[in-house]
ZASE-924308 format. One record per residue: residue number from 0; residue in three letters; x negated, y, z negated of N, C-alpha, C, CB in turn. Coordinates in steps of 0.05 Angstrom, whole numbers, plus 5000, padded with zeros to 4 digits. Glycine has a CB too. Layout:
(node NUM ALA (X Y Z) (X Y Z) (X Y Z) (X Y Z))
...
END
This chain:
(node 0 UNK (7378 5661 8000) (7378 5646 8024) (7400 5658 8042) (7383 5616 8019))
(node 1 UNK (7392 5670 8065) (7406 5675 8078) (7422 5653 8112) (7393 5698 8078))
(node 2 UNK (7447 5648 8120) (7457 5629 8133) (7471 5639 8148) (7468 5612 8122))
(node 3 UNK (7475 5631 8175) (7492 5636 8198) (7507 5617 8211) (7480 5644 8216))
(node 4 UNK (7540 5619 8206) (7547 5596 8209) (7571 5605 8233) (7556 5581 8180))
(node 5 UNK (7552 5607 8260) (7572 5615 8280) (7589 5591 8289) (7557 5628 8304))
(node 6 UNK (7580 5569 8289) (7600 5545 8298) (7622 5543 8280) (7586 5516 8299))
(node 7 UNK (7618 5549 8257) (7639 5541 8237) (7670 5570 8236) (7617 5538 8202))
(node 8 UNK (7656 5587 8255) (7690 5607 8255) (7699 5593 8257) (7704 5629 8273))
(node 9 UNK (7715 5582 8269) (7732 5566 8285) (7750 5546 8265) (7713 5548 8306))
(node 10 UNK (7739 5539 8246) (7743 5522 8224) (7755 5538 8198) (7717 5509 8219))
(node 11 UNK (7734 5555 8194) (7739 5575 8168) (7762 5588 8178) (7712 5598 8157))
(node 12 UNK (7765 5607 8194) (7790 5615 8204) (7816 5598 8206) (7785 5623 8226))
(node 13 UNK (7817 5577 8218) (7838 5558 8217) (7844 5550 8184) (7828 5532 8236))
(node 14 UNK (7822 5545 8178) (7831 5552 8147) (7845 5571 8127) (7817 5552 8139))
(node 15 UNK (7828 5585 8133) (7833 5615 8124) (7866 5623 8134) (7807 5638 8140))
(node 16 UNK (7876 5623 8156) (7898 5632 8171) (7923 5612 8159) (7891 5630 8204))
(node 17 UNK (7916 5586 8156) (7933 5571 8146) (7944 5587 8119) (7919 5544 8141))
(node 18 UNK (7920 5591 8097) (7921 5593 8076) (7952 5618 8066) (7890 5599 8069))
(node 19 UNK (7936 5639 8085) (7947 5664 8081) (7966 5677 8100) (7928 5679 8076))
(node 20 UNK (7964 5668 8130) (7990 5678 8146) (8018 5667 8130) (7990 5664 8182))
(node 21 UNK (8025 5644 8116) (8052 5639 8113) (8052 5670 8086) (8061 5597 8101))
(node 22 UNK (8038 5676 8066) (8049 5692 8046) (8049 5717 8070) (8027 5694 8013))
(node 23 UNK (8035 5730 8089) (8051 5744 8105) (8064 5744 8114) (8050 5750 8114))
(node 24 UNK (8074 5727 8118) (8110 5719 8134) (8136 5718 8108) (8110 5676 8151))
(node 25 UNK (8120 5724 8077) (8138 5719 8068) (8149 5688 8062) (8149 5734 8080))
(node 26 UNK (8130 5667 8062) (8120 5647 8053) (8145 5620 8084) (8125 5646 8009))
(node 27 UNK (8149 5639 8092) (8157 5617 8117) (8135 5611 8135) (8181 5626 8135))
(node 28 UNK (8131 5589 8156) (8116 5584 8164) (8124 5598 8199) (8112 5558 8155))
(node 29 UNK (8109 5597 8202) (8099 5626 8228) (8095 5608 8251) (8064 5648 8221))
(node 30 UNK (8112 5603 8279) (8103 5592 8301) (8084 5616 8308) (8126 5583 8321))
(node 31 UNK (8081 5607 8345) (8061 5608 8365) (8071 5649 8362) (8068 5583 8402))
(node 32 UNK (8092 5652 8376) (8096 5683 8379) (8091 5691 8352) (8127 5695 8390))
(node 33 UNK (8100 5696 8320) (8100 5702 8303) (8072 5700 8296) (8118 5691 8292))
(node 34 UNK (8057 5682 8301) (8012 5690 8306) (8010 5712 8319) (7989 5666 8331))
(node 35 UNK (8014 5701 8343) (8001 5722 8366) (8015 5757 8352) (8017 5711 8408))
(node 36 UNK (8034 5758 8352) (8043 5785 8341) (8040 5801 8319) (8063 5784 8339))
(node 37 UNK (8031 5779 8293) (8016 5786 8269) (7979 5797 8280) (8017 5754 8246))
(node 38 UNK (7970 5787 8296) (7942 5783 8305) (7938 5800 8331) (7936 5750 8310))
(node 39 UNK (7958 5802 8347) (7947 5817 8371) (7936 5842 8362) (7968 5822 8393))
(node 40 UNK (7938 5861 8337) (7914 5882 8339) (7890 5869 8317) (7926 5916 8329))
(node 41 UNK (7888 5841 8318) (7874 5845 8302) (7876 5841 8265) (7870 5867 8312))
(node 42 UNK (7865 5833 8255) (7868 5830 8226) (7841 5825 8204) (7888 5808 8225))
(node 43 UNK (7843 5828 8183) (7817 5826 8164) (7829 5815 8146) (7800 5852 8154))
(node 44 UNK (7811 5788 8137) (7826 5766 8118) (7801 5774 8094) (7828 5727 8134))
(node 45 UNK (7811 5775 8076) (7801 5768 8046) (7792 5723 8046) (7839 5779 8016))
(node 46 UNK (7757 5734 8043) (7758 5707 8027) (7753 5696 8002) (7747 5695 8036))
(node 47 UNK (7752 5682 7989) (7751 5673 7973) (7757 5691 7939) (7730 5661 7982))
(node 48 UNK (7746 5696 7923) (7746 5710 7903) (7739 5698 7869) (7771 5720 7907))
(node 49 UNK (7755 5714 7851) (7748 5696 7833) (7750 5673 7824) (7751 5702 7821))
(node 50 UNK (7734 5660 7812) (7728 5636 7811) (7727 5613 7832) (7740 5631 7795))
(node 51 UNK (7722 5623 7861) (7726 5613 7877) (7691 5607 7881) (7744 5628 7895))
(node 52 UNK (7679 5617 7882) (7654 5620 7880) (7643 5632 7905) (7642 5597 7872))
(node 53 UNK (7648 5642 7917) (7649 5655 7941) (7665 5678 7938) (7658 5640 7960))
(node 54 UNK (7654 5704 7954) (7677 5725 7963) (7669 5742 7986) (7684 5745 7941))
(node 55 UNK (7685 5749 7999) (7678 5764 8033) (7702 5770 8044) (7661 5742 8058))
(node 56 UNK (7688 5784 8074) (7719 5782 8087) (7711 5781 8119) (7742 5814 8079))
(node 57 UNK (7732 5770 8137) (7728 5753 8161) (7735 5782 8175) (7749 5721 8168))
(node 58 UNK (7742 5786 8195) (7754 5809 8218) (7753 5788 8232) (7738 5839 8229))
(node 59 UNK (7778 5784 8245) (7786 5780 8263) (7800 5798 8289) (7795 5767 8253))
(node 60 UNK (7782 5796 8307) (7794 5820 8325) (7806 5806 8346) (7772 5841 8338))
(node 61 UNK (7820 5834 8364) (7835 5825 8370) (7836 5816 8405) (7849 5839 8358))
(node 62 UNK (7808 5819 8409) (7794 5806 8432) (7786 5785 8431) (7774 5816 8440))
(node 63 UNK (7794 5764 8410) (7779 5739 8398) (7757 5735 8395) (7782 5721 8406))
(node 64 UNK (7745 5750 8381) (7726 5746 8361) (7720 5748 8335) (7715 5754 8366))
(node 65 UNK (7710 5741 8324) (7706 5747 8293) (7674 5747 8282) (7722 5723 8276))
(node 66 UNK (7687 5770 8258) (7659 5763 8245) (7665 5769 8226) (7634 5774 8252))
(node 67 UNK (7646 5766 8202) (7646 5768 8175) (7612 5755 8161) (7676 5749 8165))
(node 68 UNK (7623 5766 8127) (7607 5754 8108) (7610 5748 8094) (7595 5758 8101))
(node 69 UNK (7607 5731 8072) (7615 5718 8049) (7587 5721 8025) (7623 5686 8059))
(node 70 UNK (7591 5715 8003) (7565 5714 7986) (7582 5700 7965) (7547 5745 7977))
(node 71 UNK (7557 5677 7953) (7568 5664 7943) (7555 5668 7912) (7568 5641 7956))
(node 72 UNK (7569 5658 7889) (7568 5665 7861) (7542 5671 7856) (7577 5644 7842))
(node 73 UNK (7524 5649 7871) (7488 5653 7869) (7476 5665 7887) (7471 5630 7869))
(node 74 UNK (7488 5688 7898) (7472 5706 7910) (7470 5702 7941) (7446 5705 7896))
(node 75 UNK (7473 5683 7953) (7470 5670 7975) (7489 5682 7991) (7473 5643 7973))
(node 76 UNK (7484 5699 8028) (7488 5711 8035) (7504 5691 8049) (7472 5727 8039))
(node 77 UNK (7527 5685 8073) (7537 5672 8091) (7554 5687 8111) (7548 5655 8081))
(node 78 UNK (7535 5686 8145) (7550 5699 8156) (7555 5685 8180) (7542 5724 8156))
(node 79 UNK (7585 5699 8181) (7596 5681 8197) (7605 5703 8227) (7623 5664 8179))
(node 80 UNK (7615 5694 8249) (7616 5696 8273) (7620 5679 8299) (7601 5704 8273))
(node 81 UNK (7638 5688 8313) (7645 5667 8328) (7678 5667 8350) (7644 5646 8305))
(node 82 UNK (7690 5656 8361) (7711 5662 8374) (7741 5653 8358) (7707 5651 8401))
(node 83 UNK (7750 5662 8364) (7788 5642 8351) (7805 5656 8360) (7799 5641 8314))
(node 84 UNK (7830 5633 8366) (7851 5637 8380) (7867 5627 8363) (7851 5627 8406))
(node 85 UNK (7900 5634 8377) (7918 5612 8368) (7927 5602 8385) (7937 5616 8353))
(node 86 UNK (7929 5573 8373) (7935 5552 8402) (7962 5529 8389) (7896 5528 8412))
(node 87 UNK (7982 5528 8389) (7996 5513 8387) (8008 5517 8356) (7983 5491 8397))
(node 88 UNK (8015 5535 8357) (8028 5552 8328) (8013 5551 8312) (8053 5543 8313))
(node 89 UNK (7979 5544 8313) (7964 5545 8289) (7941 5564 8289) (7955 5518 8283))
END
């Protein structure tokens, strides 16, 4: 089964960015400039993995957009696409 879940960047990313910008900062938490400066060229997030049941990876560019794919433990394709920003240190 293949899925397109362009409304949901927006979400998965905010997720995703939460998860993993602080271990790039070196596990402090990262205002508004400290985003934008990690992200202004751009970045490619790892998702999920083992035992996660999911694995893929997002691109986030640096024109705000994104895209990616994911596949999940059962074969199931998920692709995602869509815009993201940072807006208020998040």
């Amino acid at each position: 089964m293949k899925r397109s879940f362009t409304w949901m960047t927006a979400i998965a990313a905010a997720g995703i960015l939460s998860a993993t910008l602080p271990a790039a900062a070196g596990g402090k938490e990262m205002g508004q400039a400290e985003l934008e400066a990690l992200l202004k060229n751009g970045r490619t997030v790892q998702l999920g993995g083992p035992g996660m049941g999911y694995s893929g990876k997002l691109e986030l560019r640096a024109d705000g957009t994104g895209q990616g794919q994911a596949k999940t433990d059962a074969g199931d394709t998920i692709n995602i696409k869509g815009k993201w920003e940072v807006r208020g240190g998040k």
